[in-house]
C-alpha positions as a Markdown table, in Angstrom:
| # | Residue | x | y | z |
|---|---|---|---|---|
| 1 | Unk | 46.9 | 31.0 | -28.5 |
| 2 | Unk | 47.1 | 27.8 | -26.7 |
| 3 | Unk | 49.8 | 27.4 | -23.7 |
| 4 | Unk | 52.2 | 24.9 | -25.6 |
| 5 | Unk | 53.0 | 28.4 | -28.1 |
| 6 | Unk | 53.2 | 30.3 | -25.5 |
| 7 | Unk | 56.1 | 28.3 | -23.6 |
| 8 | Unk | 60.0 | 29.6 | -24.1 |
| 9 | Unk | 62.1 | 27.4 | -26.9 |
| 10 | Unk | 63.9 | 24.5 | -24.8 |
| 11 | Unk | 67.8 | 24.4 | -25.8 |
| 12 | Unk | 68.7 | 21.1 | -27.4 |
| 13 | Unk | 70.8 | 20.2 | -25.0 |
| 14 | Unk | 68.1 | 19.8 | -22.2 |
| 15 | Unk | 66.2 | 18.5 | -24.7 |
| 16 | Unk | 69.2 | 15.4 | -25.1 |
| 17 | Unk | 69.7 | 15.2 | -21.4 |
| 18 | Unk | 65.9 | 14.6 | -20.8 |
| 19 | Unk | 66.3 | 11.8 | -23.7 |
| 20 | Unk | 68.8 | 10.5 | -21.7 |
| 21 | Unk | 67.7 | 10.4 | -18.1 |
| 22 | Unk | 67.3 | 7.2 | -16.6 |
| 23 | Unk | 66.8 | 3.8 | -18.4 |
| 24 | Unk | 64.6 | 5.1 | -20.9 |
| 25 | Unk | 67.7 | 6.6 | -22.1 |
| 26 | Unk | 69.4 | 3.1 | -22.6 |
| 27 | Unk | 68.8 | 2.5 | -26.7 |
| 28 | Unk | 69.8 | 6.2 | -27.4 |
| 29 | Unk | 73.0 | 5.6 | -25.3 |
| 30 | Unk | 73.8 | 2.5 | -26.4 |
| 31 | Unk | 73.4 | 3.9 | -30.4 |
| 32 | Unk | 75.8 | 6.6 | -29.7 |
| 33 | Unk | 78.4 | 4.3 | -28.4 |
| 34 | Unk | 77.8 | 2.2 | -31.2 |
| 35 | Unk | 78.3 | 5.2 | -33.6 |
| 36 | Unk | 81.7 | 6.6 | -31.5 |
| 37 | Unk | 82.7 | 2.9 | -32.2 |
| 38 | Unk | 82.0 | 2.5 | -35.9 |
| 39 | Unk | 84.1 | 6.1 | -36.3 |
| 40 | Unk | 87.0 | 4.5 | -34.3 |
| 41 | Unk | 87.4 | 1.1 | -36.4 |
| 42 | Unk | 86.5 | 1.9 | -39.8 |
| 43 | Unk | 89.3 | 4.4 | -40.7 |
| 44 | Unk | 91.6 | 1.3 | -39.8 |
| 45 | Unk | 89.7 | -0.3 | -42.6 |
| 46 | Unk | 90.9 | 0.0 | -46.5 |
| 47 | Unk | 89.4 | 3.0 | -47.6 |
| 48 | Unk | 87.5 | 1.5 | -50.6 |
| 49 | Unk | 85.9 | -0.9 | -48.0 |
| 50 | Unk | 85.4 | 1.4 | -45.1 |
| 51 | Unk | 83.5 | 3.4 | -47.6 |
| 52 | Unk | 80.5 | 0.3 | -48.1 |
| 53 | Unk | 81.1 | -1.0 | -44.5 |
| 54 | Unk | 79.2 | 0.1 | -40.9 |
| 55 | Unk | 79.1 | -1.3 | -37.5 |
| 56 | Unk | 75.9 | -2.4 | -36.7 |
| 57 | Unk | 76.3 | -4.2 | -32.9 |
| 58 | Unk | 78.8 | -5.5 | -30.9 |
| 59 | Unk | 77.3 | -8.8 | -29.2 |
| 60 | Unk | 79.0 | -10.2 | -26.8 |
| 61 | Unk | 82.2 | -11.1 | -28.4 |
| 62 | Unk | 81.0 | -10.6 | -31.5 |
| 63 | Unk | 81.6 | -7.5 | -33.5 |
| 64 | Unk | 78.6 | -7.4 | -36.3 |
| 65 | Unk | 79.0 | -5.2 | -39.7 |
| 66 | Unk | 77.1 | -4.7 | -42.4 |
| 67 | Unk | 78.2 | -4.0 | -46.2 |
| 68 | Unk | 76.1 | -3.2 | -49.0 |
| 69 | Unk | 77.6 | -5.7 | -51.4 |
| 70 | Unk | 78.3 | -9.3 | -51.1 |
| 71 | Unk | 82.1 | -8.0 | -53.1 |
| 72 | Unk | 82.4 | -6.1 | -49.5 |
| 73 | Unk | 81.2 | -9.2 | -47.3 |
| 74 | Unk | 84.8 | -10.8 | -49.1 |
| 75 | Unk | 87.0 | -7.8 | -48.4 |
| 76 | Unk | 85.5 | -7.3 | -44.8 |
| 77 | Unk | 86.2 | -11.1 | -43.7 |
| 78 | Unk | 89.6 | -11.0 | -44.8 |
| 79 | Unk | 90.1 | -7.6 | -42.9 |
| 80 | Unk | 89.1 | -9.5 | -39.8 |
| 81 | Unk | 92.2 | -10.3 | -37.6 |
| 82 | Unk | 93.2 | -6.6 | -37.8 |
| 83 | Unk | 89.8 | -5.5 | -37.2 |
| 84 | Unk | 89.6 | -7.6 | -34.2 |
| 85 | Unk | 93.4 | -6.8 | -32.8 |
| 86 | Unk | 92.0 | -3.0 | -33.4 |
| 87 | Unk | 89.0 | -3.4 | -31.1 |
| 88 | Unk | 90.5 | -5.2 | -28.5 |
| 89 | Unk | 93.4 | -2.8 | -28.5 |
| 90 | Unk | 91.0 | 0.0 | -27.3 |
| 91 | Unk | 89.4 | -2.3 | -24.9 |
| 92 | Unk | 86.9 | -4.6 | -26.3 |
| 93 | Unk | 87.0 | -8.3 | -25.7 |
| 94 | Unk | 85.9 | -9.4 | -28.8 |
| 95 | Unk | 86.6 | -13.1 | -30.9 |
| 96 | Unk | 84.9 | -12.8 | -34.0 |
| 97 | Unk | 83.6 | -10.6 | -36.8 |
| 98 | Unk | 80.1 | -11.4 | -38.3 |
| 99 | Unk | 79.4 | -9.6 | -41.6 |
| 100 | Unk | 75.6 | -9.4 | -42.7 |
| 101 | Unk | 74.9 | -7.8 | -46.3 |
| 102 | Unk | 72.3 | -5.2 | -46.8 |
| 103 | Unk | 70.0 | -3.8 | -49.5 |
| 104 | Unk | 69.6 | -0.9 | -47.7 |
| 105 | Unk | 71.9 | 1.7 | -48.0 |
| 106 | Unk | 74.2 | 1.9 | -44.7 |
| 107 | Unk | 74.1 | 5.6 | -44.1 |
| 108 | Unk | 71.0 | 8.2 | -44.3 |
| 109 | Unk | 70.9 | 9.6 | -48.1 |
| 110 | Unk | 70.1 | 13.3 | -48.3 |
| 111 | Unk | 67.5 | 14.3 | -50.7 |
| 112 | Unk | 69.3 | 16.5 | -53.2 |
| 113 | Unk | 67.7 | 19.7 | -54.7 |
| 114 | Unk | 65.3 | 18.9 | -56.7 |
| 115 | Unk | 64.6 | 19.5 | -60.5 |
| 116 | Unk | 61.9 | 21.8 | -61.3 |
| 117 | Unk | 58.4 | 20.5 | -63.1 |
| 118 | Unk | 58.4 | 21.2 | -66.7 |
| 119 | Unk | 55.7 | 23.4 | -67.3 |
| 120 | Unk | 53.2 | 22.8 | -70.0 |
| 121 | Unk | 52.7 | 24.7 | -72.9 |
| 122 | Unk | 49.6 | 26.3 | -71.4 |
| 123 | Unk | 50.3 | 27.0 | -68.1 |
| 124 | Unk | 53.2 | 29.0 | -70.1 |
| 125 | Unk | 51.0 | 30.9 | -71.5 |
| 126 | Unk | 48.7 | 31.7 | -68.7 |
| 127 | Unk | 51.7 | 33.1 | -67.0 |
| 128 | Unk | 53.3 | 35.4 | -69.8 |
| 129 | Unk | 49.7 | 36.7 | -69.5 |
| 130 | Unk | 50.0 | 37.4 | -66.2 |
| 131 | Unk | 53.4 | 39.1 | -66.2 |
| 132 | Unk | 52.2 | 41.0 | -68.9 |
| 133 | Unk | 49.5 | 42.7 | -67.1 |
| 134 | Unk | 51.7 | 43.8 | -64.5 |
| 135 | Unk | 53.7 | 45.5 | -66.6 |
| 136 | Unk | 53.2 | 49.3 | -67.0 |
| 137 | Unk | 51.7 | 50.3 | -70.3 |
| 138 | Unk | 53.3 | 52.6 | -72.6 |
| 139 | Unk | 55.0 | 55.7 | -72.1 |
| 140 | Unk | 54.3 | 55.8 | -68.2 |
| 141 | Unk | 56.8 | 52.8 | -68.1 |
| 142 | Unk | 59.6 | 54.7 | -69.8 |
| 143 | Unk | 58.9 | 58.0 | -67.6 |
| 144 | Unk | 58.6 | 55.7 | -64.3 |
| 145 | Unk | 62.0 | 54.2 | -64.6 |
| 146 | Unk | 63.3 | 57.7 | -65.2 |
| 147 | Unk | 61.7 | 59.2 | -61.7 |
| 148 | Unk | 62.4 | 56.2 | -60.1 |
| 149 | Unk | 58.8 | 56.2 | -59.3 |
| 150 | Unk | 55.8 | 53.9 | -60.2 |
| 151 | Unk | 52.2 | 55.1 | -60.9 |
| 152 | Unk | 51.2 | 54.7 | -57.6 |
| 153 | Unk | 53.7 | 57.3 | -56.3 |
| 154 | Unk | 55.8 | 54.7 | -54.5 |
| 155 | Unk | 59.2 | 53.8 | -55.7 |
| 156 | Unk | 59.8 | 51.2 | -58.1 |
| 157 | Unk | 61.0 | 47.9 | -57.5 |
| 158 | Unk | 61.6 | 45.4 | -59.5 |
| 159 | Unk | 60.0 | 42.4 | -58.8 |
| 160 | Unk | 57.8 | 44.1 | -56.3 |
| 161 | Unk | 54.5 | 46.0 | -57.2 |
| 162 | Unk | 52.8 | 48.8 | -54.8 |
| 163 | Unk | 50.0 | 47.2 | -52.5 |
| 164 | Unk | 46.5 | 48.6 | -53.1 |
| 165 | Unk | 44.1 | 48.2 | -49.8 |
| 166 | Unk | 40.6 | 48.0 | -51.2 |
């Protein structure tokens, strides 16, 4: 076993401090107050458009957005002036809204679960096979399931079949 297994579990939250010690920290700080922002000024937005719209930067007294439709670049630019009045009402000295349209989409997508493989005709086969095999034969399945036993002497199970060391 090497040393690096051997060592406790660090907590995340060291883990996060030590990400943000010093100026190597800088980019992950910055992100996170970008983030804190975007939650602050998009619920003043309509809700159709906060929906497709995401503070990207604020540069100097720009704020920067992105949309993923060009419908959304429209809807944003007229939102402006409130947008701006918003951000320099919590403290930001800001003059202008730049909107850039992506392809991308503006927030991480979370694989869903996915669909199983059909299985071929074949391989179908193989497997009733299988599961046929493990099945008790005859009359010792009946008399199992009454004793609650299987052949091995252990107790039945289900889905589980006694382990044979050999």
């Amino acid at each position: 076993m090497s040393a690096s297994h051997s060592l406790p579990p660090t907590p995340p939250r060291a883990v996060m401090d030590a990400l943000l010690a010093g100026s190597g920290g800088d980019p992950i700080r910055r992100a996170l107050w970008l983030d804190a922002l975007d939650q602050r000024l998009r619920p003043l937005l309509p809700p159709a458009l906060a929906a497709h719209a995401r503070l990207a930067n604020v540069d100097g007294v720009r704020l920067v957005f992105l949309v993923d439709a060009p419908v959304w670049h429209a809807r944003l630019r007229l939102a402006a002036s409130d947008l701006l009045d918003a951000a320099r009402s919590i403290g930001l000295e800001v003059g202008e809204v730049v909107v850039k349209v992506t392809t991308g989409p503006l927030r991480p997508v979370s694989p869903g679960p996915r669909a199983a493989a059909p299985i071929s005709p074949a391989a179908r086969e193989a497997l009733q096979a299988v599961l046929a095999a493990l099945e008790p034969q005859g009359d010792d399945k009946a008399a199992d399931s009454d004793r609650g036993t299987s052949p091995a002497g252990g107790s039945a199970h289900p889905t589980r079949r006694p382990r044979h060391e050999g």
